[in-house]
N, C-alpha and C positions, 0 to 999 in steps of 0.2 A: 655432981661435983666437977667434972670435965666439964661440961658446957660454964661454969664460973672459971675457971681454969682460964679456958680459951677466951671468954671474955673478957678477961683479965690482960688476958698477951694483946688481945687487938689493940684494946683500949693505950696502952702504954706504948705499942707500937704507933699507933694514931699519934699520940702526943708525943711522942719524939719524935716524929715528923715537922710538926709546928715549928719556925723558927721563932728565937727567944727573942727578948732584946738584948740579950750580951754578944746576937752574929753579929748584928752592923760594927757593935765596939770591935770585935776579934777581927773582921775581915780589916776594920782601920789601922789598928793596929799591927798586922800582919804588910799592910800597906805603905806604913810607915820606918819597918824593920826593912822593907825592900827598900824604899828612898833612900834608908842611911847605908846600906849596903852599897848603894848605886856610889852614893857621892863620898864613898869611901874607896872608889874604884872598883868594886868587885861586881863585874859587872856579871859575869858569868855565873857566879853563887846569886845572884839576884835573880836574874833567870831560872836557876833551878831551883830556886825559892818560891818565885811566884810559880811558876807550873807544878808543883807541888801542892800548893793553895789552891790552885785551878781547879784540883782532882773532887775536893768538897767545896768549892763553889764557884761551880763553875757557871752561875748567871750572874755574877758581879761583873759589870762594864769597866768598872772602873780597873779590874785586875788585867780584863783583856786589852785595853789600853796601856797599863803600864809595863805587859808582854809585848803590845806592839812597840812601845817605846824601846824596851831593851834589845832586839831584836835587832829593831832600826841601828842600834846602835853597834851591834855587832854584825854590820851589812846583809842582813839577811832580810832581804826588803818586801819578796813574797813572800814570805811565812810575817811579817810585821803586818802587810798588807790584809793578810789574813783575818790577825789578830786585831786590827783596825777597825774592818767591817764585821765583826764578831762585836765587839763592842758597840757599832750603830745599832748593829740586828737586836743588841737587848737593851739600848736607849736610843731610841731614834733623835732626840734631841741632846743628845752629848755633842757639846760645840768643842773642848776640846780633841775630843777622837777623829770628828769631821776637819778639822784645822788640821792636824797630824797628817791623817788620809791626804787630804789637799796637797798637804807640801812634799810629799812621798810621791803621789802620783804626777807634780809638776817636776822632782827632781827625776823621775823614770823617763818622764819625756813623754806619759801618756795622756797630749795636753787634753783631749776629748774627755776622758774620763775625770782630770781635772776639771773644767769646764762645767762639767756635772755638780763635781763636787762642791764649786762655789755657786752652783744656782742654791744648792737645801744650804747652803750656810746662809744664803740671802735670804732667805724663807725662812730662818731660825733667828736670824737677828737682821732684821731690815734698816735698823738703823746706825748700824756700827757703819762709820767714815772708811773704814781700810776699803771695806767690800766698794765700796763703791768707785773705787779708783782702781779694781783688780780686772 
């Protein structure tokens, strides 16, 4: 009766492991509560909304992006920068986090590390006009 028991808990512990398909809705939606927050001015409850969000899911790029965004905008440009390349590290092809990065590390003045950062945006989109005049 115990060995059904435990098999029982694994089993249900396994499967609430799996994500559903209602994360990606919830994480959008939760994403989209932060945007209106944003353009409501409330920048600072956006902030502690998304880092709230972060806490269970914390592999969405797209939240560590819209941390680095808020961040940026409350000058806190190393901890954005942070949140920037936290974002690459879990889509290496996110062009808008590498554009962010880019203009973050051209406005710190660290033009090397800039420099960097538009060669992988060249490599991610070879054909976009801006790059090629930057």
């Amino acid at each position: 009766m115990q060995i059904h028991i435990i098999a029982f808990l694994v089993i249900v512990l396994c499967l609430s492991a799996i994500p559903t398909q209602a994360e990606p809705n919830r994480v959008q939606r939760n994403i989209e509560h932060i945007q209106q927050l944003w353009s409501e001015g409330q920048i600072g409850l956006a902030l502690t909304t998304v880092e709230e969000i972060l806490t269970s899911a914390s592999d969405d790029a797209r939240l560590h992006k819209l941390r680095g965004d808020l961040l940026l905008l409350q000058r806190q440009n190393a901890a954005a920068l942070t949140a920037y390349d936290r974002a690459i590290s879990l889509e290496p092809k996110d062009i808008e986090a590498r554009w962010a990065k880019w203009s973050l590390l051209a406005r710190m003045g660290d033009g090397a590390k800039a420099i960097q950062e538009l060669k992988h945006l060249t490599e991610a989109e070879p054909t976009n006009p801006v790059l090629r005049y930057r």
